[in-house]
C-alpha positions, -999 to +999 in steps of 0.1 A: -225-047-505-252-037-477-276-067-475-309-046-485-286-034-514-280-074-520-313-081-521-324-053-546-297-064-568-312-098-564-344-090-571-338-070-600-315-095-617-344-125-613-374-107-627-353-093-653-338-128-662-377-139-660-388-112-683-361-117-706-375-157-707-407-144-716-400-117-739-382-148-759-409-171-753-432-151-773-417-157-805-436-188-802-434-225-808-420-228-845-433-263-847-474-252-848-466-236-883-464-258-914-428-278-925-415-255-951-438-225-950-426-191-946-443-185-913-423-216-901-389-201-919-397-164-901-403-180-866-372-206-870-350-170-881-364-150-856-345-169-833-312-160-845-320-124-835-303-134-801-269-138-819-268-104-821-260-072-801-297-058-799-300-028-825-274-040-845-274-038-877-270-074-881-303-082-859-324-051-875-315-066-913-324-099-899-354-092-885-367-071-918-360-111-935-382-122-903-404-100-915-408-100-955-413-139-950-440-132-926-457-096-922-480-107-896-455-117-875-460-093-842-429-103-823-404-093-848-424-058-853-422-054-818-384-066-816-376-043-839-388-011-815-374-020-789-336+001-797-358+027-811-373+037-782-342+032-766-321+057-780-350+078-782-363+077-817-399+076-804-418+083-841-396+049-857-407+030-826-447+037-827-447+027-860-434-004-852-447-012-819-485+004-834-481-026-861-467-049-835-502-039-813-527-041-844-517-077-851-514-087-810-527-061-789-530-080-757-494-092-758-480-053-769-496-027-758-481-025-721-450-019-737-465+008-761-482+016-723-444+022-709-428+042-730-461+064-734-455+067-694-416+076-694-422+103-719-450+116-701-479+113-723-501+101-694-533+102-714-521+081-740-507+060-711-538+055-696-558+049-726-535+015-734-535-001-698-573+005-697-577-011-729-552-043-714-567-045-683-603-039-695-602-062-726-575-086-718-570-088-679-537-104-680-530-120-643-495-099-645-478-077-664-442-059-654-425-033-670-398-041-690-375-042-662-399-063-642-394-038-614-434-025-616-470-044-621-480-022-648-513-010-633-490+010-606-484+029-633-519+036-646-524+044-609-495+072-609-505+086-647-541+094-632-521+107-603-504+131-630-538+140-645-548+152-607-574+120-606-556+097-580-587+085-569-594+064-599-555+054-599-566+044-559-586+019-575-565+001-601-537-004-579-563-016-552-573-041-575-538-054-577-532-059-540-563-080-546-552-103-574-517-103-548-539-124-523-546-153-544-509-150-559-485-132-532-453-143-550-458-117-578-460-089-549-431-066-560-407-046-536-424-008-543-463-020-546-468-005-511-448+026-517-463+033-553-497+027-531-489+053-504-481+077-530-517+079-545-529+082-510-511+111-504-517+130-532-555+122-525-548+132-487-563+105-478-531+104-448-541+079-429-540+048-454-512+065-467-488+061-435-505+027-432-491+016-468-457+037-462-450+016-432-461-016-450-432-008-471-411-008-443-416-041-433-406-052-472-377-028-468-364-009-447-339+007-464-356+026-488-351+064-481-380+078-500-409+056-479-391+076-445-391+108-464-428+106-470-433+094-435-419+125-429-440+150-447-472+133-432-461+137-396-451+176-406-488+178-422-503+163-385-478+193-370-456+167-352-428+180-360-402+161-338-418+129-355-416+144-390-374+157-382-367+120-373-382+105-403-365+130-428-331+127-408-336+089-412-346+096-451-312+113-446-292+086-435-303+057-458-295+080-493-262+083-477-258+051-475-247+059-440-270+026-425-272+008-456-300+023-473-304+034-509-324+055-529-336+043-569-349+066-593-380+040-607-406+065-605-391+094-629-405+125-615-417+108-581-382+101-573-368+117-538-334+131-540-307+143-513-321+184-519-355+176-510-351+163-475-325+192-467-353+210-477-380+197-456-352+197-424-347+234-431-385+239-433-395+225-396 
């Protein structure tokens, strides 16, 4: 495996392992509820949930007994969504994640926030990470995945409402909360970054940010690709050929450079750097 490969695969495995930590963390400390109460008996069952195959029918019955011996227990609500959503049955999982979110918001709405994003209902998107970040102003918050800070995607759903301004600004507050903690810096805050500055052709900042990526990584075809259009834009054209032919090279894997679809339709593929070659 390429080393750059390596190290995504790394990367991905720890902040998913980490999220996976606090995702069970949140079913909180049994102990603070009362010896013998229900609450006590719904957080103490709630932890057999990880017995099971998630969206099993064993873990779905037991979390509706989580949840008859405590109905204002968030986590199991929100537990519950999660293969919903999954496998794509959106209206069963906004039921549960909306009740999840009325008893919790500030731990539940990002995730409400997420799937809102992947299926492309920016405004509804928008409205939930304004609301987290506004109200609650959590230090960090990933996706799922833990591969994105959740305010890059506010910034790219403002970018899909033709407002990348405003999305400018959220994600420049997050380099600015990076300062004081640099460790939470993930591998595609530079690149998500560029992005906005591009589509406010604001070019300058934008190659800036493209080639901070760079220096994270530089393997990743799509910050060369965009390289590319912005030297085609300034009519350097030899410039712009030898960024796409290296855009080229790395989704071919042909230098040890990759290509990952995180950003659904922002995604680069193989067809359109052919494109922009055939184009100079």
């Amino acid at each position: 495996m390429a080393k750059s490969n390596m190290l995504f695969y790394r990367f991905y495995v720890v902040t998913l392992l980490l999220w996976h930590g606090a995702n069970i963390s949140s079913q909180g400390n049994c102990l603070l509820y009362k010896e013998g109460s229900k609450e006590r008996q719904a957080c103490e069952l709630s932890h057999r949930v990880a017995e099971y195959r998630q969206g099993s029918r064993e873990s779905q019955d037991l979390l509706d007994q989580v949840i008859k011996l405590n109905p204002n227990y968030a986590w199991a609500y929100y537990e519950k969504s999660v293969p919903f959503f999954k496998r794509g049955l959106l209206s069963e999982g906004l039921w549960l994640i909306n009740k999840a979110i009325e008893l919790e918001p500030n731990k539940y709405l990002y995730y409400r926030a997420y799937w809102y994003f992947y299926n492309r209902s920016y405004d509804n998107c928008i409205k939930d990470l304004e609301e987290l970040y506004t109200i609650y102003n959590p230090t960090y918050r990933s996706t799922p995945g833990g591969e994105l800070e959740m305010r890059l995607l506010l910034g790219i759903s403002y970018t899909y409402k033709n407002n990348p301004a405003k999305g400018i600004k959220w994600v420049q507050d997050l380099m600015e909360d990076y300062k004081e903690q640099p460790h939470l810096k993930g591998l595609y805050d530079h690149y998500c970054l560029g992005i906005l500055y591009f589509n406010n052709q604001q070019y300058d900042l934008a190659k800036t940010e493209f080639e901070k990526q760079t220096s994270v990584d530089d393997n990743f075809a799509d910050t060369y690709y965009y390289l590319g259009l912005i030297s085609q834009k300034r009519e350097e054209n030899g410039v712009a050929k030898r960024f796409f032919q290296i855009a080229l090279e790395k989704m071919n894997g042909l230098t040890g450079g990759y290509s990952t679809n995180l950003f659904t339709e922002m995604n680069i593929y193989k067809k359109d750097i052919e494109l922009a070659l055939r184009q100079l």
